[in-house]
N, C-alpha and C positions, 0 to 999 in steps of 0.2 A: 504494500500500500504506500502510495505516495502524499504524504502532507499535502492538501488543500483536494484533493480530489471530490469533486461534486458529480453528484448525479443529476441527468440530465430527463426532462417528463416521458419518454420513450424508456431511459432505466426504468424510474419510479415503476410505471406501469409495469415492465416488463417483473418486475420482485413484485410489484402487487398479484401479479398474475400467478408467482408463483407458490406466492403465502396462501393463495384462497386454494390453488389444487392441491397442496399442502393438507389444509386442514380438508377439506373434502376426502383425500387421501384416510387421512388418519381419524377425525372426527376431532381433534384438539385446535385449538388455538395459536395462529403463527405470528410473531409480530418482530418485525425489522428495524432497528435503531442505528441512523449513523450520525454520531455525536457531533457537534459543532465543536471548532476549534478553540481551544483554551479553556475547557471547562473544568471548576475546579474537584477534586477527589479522585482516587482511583477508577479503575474501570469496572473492575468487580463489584464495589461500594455501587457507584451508578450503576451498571447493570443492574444487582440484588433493587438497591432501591428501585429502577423504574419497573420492574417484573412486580414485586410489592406491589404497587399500585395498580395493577391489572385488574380488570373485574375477569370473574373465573381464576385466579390466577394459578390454579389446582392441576387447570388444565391448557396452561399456556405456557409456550416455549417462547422465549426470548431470544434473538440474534441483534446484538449490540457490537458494534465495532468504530472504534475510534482509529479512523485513519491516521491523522495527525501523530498520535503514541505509536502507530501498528499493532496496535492491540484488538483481540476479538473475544467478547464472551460471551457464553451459551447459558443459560438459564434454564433450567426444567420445573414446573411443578410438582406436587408431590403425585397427583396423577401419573401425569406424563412422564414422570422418573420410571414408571411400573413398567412403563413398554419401550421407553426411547432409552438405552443405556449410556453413561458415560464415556465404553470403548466408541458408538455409533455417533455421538456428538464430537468423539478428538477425532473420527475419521471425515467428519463433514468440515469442518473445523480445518481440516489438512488441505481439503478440496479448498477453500472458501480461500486460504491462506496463499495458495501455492497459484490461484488466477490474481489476488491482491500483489503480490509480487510482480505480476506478471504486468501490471497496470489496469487490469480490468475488474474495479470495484464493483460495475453492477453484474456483471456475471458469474464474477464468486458467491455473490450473495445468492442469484438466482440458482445456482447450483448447489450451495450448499441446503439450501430451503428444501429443494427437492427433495435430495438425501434427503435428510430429517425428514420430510414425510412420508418417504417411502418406509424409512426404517420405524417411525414409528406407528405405522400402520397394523404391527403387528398382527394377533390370530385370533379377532375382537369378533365375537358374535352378531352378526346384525340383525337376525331374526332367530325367535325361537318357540317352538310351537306351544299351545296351550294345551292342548290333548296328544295323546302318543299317535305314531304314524299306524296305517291300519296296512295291513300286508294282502 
């Protein structure tokens, strides 16, 4: 990631597009933070606090990245901890990191989004019947 990198309203969209297939994906909550320059505390602190303030935030996954530091942090709920694991957040994380080097902030982001909802889409019931099956 390069200090001052903005995103441009064809990014925006294109990460917006990929937080809603995201959560459509998984059924949780996606949301994308790229911090303004110079803002004071850690990135962790930030991250933890803006996820704090999520509504649902049980079942919302946080993507926070401060260009400026080259920092990125991943946030899970206590929900979303159950199916999205830690190894599957440092490998999306690796993805997200390795196109920010590369200079392409909103395609990391859109890549990394994926991942995380493909991964945490896990082997979530979506219907279940009320009476047993008849043979």
């Amino acid at each position: 990631m390069r200090a001052g990198d903005r995103l441009l309203p064809d990014d925006v969209a294109h990460i917006e597009w990929a937080t809603r297939r995201a959560e459509e994906n998984s059924g949780f909550i996606f949301t994308v933070y790229v911090a303004e320059p110079d803002l004071a505390g850690t990135v962790p602190d930030r991250a933890h606090a803006l996820h704090a303030g999520l509504p649902d935030r049980d079942r919302a996954v946080l993507v926070y990245v401060d260009p400026q530091r080259r920092e990125l942090q991943i946030v899970t709920g206590a929900e979303t901890t159950r199916t999205l694991t830690d190894t599957e957040c440092r490998l999306a994380a690796a993805t997200m990191v390795s196109s920010f080097v590369a200079g392409d902030l909103a395609g990391g982001l859109v890549s990394g989004v994926s991942q995380l909802g493909e991964a945490a889409r896990g082997l979530r019931a979506h219907h279940v019947a009320n009476e047993p099956l008849q043979h």
